[in-house]
Kinemage of the C-alpha trace (Angstrom):
@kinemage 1
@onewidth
@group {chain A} dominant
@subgroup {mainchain}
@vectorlist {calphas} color= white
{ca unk a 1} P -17.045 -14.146 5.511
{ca unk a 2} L -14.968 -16.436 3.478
{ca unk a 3} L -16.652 -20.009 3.708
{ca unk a 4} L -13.887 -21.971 4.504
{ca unk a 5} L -13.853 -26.254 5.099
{ca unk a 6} L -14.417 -26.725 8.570
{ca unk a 7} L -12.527 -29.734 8.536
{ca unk a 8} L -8.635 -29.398 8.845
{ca unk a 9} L -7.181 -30.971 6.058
{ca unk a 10} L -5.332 -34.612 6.491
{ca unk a 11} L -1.663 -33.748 6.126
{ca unk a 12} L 0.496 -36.958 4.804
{ca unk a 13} L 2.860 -38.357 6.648
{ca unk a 14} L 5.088 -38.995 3.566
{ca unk a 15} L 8.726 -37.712 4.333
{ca unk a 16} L 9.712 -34.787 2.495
{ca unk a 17} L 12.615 -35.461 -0.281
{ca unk a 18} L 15.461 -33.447 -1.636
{ca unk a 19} L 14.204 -32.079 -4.998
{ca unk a 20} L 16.505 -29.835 -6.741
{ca unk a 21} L 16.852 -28.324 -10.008
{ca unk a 22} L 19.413 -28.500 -12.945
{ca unk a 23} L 21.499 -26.152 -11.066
{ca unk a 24} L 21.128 -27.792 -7.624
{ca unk a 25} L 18.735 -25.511 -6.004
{ca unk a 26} L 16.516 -26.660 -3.414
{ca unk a 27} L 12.557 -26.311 -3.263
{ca unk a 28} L 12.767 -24.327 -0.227
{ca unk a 29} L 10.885 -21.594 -0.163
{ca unk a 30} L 7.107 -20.932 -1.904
{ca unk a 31} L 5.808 -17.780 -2.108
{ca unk a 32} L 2.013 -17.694 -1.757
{ca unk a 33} L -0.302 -15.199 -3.507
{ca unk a 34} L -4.134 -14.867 -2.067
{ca unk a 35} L -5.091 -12.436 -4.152
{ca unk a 36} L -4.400 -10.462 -7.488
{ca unk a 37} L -5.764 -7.360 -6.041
{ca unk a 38} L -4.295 -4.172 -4.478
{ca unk a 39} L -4.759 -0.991 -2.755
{ca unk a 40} L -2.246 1.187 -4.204
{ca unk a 41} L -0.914 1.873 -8.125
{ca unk a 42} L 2.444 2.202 -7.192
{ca unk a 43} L 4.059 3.681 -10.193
{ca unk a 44} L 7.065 0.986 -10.299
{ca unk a 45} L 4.291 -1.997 -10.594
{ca unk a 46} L 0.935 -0.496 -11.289
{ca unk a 47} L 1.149 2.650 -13.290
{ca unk a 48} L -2.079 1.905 -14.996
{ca unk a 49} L -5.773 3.596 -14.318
{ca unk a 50} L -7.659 0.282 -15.472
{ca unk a 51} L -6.325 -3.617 -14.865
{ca unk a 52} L -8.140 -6.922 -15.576
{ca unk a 53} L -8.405 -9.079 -12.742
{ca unk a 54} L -8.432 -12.836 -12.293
{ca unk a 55} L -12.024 -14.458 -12.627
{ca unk a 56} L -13.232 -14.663 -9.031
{ca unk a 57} L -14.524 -18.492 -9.429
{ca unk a 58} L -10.592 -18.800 -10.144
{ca unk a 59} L -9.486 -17.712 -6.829
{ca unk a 60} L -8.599 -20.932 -4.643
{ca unk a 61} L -9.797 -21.481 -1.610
{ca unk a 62} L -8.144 -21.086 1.815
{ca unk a 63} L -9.115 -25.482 1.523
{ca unk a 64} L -7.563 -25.566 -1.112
{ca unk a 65} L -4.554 -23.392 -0.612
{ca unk a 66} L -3.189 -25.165 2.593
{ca unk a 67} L -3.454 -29.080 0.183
{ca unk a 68} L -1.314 -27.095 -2.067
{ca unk a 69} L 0.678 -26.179 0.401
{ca unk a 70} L 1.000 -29.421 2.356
{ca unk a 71} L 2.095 -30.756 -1.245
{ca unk a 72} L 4.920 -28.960 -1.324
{ca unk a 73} L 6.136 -29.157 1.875
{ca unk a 74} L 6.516 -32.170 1.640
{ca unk a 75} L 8.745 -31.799 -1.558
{ca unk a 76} L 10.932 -29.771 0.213
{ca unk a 77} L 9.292 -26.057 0.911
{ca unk a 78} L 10.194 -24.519 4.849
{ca unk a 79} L 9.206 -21.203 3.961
{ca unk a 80} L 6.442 -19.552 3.483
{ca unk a 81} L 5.891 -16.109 2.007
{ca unk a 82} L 1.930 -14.820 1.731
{ca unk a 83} L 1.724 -12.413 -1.247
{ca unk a 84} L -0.767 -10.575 -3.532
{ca unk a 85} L -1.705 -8.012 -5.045
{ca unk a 86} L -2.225 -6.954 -0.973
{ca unk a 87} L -2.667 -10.075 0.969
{ca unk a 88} L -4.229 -8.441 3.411
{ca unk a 89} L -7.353 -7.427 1.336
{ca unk a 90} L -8.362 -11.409 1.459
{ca unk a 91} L -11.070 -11.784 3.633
{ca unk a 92} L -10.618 -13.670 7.134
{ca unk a 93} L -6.620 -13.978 5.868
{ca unk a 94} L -5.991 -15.080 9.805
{ca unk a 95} L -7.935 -18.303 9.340
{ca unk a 96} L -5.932 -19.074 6.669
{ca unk a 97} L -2.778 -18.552 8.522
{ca unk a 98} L -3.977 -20.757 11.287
{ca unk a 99} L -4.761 -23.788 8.938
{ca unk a 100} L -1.075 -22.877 7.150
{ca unk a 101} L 0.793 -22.563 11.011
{ca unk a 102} L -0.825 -25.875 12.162
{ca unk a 103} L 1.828 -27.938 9.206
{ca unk a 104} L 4.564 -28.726 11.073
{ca unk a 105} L 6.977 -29.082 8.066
{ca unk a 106} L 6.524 -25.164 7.624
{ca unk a 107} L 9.668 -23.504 9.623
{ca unk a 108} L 8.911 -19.527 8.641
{ca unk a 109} L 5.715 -18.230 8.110
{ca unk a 110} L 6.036 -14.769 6.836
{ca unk a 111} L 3.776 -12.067 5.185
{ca unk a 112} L 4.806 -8.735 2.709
{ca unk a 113} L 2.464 -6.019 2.765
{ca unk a 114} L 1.771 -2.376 1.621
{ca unk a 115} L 0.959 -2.231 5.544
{ca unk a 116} L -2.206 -0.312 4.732
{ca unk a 117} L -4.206 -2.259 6.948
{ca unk a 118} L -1.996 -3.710 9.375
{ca unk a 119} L -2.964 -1.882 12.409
{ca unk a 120} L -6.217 -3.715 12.194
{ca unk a 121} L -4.671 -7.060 11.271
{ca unk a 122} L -1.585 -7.476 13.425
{ca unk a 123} L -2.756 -8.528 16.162
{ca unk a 124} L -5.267 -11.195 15.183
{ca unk a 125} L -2.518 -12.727 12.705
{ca unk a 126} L -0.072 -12.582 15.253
{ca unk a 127} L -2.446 -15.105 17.396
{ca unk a 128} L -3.071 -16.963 14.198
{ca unk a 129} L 0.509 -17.792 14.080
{ca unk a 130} L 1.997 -15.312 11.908
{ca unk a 131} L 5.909 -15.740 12.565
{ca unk a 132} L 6.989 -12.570 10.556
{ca unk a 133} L 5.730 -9.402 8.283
{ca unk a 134} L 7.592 -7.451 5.846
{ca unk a 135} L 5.852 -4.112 5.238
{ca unk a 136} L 6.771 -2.131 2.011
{ca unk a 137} L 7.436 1.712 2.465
{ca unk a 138} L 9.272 3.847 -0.441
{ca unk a 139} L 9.676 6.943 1.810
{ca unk a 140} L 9.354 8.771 4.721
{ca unk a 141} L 7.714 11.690 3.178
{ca unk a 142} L 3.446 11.737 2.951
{ca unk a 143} L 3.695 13.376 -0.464
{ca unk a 144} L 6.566 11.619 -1.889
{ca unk a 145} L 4.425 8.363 -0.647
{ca unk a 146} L 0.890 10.183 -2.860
{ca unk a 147} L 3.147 10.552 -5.887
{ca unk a 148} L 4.981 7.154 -5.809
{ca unk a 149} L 1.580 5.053 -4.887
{ca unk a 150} L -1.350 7.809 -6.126
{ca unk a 151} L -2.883 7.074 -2.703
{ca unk a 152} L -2.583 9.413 0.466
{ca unk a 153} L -2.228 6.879 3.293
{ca unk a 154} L 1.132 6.861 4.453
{ca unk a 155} L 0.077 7.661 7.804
{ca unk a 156} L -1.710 4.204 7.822
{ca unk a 157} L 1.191 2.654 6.976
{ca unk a 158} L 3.293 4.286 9.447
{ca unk a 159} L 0.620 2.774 11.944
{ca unk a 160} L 0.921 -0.430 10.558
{ca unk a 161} L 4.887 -1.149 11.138
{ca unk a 162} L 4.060 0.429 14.865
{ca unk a 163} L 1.096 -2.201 15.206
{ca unk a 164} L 3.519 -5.007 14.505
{ca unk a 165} L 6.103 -3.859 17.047
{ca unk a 166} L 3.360 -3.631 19.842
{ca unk a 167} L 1.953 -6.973 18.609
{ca unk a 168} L 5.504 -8.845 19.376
{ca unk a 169} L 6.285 -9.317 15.330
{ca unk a 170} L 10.391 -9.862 15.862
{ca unk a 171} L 12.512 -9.841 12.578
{ca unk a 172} L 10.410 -7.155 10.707
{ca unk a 173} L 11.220 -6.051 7.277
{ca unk a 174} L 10.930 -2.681 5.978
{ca unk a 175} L 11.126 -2.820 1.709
{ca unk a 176} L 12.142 0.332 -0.211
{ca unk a 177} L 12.572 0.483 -3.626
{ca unk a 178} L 14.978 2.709 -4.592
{ca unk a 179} L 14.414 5.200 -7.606
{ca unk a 180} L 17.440 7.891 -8.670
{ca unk a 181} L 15.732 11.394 -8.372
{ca unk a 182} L 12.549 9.952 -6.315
{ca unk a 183} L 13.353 8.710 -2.832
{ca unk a 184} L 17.345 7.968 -3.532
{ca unk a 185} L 18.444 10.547 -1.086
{ca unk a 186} L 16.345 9.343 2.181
{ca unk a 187} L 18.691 6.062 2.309
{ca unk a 188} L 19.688 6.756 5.717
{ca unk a 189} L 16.506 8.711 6.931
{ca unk a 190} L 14.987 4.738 6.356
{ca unk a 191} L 18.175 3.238 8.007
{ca unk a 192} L 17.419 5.293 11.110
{ca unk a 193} L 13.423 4.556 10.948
{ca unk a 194} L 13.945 1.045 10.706
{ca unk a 195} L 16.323 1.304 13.841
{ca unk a 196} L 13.773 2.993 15.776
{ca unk a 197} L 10.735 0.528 15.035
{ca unk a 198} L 13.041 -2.462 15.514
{ca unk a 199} L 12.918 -3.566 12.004
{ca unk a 200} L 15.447 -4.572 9.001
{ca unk a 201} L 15.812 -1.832 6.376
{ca unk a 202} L 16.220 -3.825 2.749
{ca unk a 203} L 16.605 -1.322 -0.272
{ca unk a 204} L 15.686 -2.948 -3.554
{ca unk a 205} L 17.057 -1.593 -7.189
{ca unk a 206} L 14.843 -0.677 -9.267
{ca unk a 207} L 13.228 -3.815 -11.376
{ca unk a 208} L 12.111 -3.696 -14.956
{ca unk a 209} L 9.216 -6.309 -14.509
{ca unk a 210} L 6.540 -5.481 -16.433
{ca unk a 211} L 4.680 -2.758 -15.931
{ca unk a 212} L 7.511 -0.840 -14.995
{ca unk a 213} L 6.559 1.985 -18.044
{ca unk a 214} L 9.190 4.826 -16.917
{ca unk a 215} L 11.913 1.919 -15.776
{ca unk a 216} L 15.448 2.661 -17.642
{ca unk a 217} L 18.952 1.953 -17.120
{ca unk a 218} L 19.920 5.662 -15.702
{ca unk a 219} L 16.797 5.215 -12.937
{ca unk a 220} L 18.850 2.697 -11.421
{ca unk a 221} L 20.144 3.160 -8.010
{ca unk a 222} L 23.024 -0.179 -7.860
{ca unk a 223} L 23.915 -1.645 -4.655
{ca unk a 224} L 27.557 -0.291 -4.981
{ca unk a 225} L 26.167 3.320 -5.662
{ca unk a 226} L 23.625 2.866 -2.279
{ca unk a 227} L 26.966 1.397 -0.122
{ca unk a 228} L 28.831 4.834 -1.162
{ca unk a 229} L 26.191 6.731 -0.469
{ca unk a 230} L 25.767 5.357 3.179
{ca unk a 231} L 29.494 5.082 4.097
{ca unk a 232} L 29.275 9.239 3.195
{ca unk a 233} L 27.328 9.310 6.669
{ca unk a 234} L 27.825 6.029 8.223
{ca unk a 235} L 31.407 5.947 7.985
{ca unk a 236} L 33.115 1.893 6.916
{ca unk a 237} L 30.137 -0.903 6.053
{ca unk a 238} L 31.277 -4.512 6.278
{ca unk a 239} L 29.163 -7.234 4.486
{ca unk a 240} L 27.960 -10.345 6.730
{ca unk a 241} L 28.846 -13.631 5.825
{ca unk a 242} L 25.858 -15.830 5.184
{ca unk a 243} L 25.073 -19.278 3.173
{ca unk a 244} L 21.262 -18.052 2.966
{ca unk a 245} L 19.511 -18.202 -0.354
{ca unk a 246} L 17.518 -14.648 0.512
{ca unk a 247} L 17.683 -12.271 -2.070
{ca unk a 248} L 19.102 -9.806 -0.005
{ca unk a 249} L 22.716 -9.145 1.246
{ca unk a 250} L 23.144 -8.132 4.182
{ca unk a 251} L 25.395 -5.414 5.554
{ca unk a 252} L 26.603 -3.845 8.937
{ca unk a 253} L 27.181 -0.322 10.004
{ca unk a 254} L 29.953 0.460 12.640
{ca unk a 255} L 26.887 1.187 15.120
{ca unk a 256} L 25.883 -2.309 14.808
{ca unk a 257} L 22.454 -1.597 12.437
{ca unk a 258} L 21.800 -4.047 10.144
{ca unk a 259} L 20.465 -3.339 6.386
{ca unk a 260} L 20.175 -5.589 3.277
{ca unk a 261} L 20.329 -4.878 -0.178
{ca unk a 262} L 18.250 -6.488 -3.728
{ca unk a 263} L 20.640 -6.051 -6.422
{ca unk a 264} L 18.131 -8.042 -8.505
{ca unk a 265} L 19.180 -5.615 -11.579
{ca unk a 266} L 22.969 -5.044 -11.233
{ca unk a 267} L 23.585 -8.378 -9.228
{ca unk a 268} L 21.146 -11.060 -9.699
{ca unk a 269} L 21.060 -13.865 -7.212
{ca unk a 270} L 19.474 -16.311 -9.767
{ca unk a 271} L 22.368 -18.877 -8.548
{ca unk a 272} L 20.890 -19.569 -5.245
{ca unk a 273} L 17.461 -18.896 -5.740
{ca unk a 274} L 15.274 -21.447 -4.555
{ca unk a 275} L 11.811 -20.264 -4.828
{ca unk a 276} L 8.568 -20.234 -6.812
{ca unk a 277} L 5.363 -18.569 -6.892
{ca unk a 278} L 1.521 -19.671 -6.830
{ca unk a 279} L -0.579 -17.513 -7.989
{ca unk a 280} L -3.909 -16.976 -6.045
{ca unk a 281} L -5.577 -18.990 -8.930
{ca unk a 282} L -3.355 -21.609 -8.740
{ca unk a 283} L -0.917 -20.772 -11.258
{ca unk a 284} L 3.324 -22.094 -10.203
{ca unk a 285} L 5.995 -20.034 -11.527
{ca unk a 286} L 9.371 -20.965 -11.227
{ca unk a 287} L 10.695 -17.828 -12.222
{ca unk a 288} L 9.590 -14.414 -11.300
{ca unk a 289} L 10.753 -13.892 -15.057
{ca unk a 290} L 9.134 -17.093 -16.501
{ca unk a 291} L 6.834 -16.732 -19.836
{ca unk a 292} L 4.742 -19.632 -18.362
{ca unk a 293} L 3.555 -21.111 -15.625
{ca unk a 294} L 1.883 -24.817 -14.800
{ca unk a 295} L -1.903 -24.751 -13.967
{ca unk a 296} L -2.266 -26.486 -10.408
{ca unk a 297} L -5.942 -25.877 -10.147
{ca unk a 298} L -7.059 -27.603 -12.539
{ca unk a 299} L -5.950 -30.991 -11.342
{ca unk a 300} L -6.853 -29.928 -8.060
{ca unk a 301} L -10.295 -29.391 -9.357
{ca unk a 302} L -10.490 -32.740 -10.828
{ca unk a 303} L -13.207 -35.782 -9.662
{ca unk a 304} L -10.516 -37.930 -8.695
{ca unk a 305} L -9.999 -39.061 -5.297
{ca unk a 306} L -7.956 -36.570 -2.946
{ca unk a 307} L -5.034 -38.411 -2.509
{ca unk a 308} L -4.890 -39.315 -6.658
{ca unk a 309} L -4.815 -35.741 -7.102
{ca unk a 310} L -2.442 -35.236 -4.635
{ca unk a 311} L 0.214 -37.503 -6.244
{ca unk a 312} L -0.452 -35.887 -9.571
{ca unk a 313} L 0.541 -32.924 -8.246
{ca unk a 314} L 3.364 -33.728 -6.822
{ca unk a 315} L 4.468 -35.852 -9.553
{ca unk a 316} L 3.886 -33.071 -11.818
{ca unk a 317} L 5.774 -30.609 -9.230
{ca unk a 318} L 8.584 -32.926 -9.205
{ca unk a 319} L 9.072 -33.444 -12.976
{ca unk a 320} L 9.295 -29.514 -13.501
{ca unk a 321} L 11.495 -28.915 -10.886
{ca unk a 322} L 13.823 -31.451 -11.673
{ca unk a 323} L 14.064 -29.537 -15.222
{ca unk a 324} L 14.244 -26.383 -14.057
{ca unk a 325} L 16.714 -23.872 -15.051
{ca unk a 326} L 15.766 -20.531 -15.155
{ca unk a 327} L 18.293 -17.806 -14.699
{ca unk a 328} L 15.173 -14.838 -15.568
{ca unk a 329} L 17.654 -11.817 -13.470
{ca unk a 330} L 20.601 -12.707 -15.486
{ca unk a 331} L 19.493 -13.296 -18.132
{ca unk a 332} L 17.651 -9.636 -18.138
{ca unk a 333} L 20.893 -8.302 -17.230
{ca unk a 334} L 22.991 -9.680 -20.142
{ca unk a 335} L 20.425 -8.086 -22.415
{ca unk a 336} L 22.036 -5.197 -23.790
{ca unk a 337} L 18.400 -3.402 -25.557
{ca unk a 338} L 16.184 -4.016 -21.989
{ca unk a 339} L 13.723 -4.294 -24.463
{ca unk a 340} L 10.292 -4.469 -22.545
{ca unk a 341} L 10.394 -8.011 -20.568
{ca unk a 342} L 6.440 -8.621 -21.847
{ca unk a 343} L 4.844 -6.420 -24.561
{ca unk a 344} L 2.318 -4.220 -23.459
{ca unk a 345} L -0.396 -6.581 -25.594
{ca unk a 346} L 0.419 -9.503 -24.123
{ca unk a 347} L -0.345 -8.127 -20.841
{ca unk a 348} L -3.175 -6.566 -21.641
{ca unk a 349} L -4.572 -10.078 -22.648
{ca unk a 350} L -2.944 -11.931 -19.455
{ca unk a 351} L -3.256 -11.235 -16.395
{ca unk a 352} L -0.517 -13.539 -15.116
{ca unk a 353} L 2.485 -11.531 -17.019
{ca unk a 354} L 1.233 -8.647 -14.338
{ca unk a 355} L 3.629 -8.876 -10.709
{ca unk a 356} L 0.826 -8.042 -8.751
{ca unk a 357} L -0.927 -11.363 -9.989
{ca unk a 358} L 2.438 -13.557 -9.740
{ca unk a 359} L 3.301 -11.950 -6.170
{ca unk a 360} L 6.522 -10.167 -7.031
């Protein structure tokens, strides 16, 4: 078991501020990696046999997490995403969620997962105060699922989305990455699976992070081919209006299903994007696409007093927010070569250029 502080941190009682960027985006939304590891080599994010992992005496602790946390809540963050690698592979991952549900200032308290072991989990993070899960599934098909993630449990994922519907999860996500001559005719086999277990379908275009060795233009499934494809058997889709800053757009059949799409390739959303990642060895990324991040743990590691270190974080937090102006989608997308985003080298010698460390 995890040893943990068995003290609830002090959360301040400094109001939070509006911070925004250069482009007026908000610090809204943080999404949190616990760990670097995973359970599946999904071909679109970890083709490879052999990975370096983060140093485990670099992994913060759930303590140390939730001050992190309570930092930038109180800049600004509401939401909440907990990421890996597989999140649920951290040990005693509900006590963390407890000590994150008990901040007030944190409105949506969500989790994505390969849903592997969610049937186990669901119900203790549900009474943890879980608000929401988002459960990645490619396809419907067991050995389309062994050739896209070179692991055979697609029945335990199956079991997982189930557990989460008989555990009282409302507003589940299903995520499907879409891949032109993989899984890019089972768009409305997903629709209709998603409509059965009571959860959102969102289809994702296919990404060229790093890692992504077989990505290429003509793999690309675009949002406007996906919308043709389902009005074929759907019949008229009509987009819903929304001011939200989530990466997907949302869309409604004549039935009354709703789906969302990722255009992240063909339509970034870099505009309204108001989030950044913390790596689960304290590593902030304000740009899924960024060539560097800021080291948080070592300031958190310091010898000065707690609430010292807490104001040179958020100082620090602040300041590189207040600069920020990363574009990373569109800017991907106005390169004409989609050269490789990292070289394989530089990945090989850090482990933070990888998605599955940076909680893509």
């Amino acid at each position: 078991m995890e040893v943990v502080a068995p003290n609830q941190p002090v959360r301040t009682k400094t109001p939070s501020i509006a911070l925004r960027d250069t482009l007026g985006r908000p610090l809204a939304s943080l999404r949190l990696s616990v760990t670097d590891r995973c359970n599946l080599r999904c071909m679109y994010c970890m083709p490879e046999k052999h990975y370096r992992w983060l140093p485990q005496d670099h992994l913060l602790s759930f303590e140390e997490l939730v001050r992190l946390v309570d930092i930038f809540a109180v800049l600004g963050v509401r939401r909440l995403r907990l990421t890996g690698g597989e999140p649920l592979l951290r040990r005693d991952l509900d006590w963390l969620v407890t000590l994150l549900a008990a901040n007030p200032m944190i409105e949506d308290l969500a989790l994505t997962t390969n849903g592997i072991l969610l049937a186990e989990q669901a119900g203790p993070l549900r009474r943890a105060g879980l608000h929401r899960v988002t459960v990645s599934l490619d396809t419907l098909r067991p050995e389309r699922f062994l050739a896209i993630t070179r692991r055979d449990d697609h029945a335990r994922v199956l079991n997982g989305i189930a557990a989460a519907k008989k555990e009282g999860f409302s507003g589940t996500k299903i995520d499907s990455v879409i891949i032109r001559g993989v899984n890019d005719d089972e768009l409305s086999d997903l629709i209709e699976f998603g409509r059965a277990n009571d959860a959102e379908v969102r289809f994702i275009e296919y990404m060229d992070v790093p890692r992504a060795a077989q990505w290429s233009l003509k793999n690309i499934v675009s949002r406007a081919e996906m919308l043709a494809t389902l009005e074929r058997s759907y019949g008229p889709i009509t987009a819903c209006a929304s001011d939200s800053s989530a990466p997907a757009t949302r869309f409604l059949l004549s039935g009354g299903t709703v789906f969302g799409i990722i255009a992240s390739t063909t339509a970034p959303f870099c505009g309204r994007c108001d989030r950044s990642r913390l790596t689960a060895d304290g590593i902030w990324y304000r740009c899924l696409y960024a060539m560097a991040g800021t080291d948080l743990r070592r300031l958190l590691r310091s010898t000065a007093q707690p609430e010292r270190i807490a104001a040179r974080i958020a100082d620090l937090i602040v300041n590189e927010w207040r600069v920020r102006a990363d574009r990373g989608a569109e800017q991907r997308k106005a390169s004409h070569a989609r050269s490789a985003f990292v070289p394989l080298d530089a990945i090989q010698r850090d482990p933070h250029f990888e998605m599955h460390t940076r909680g893509g």
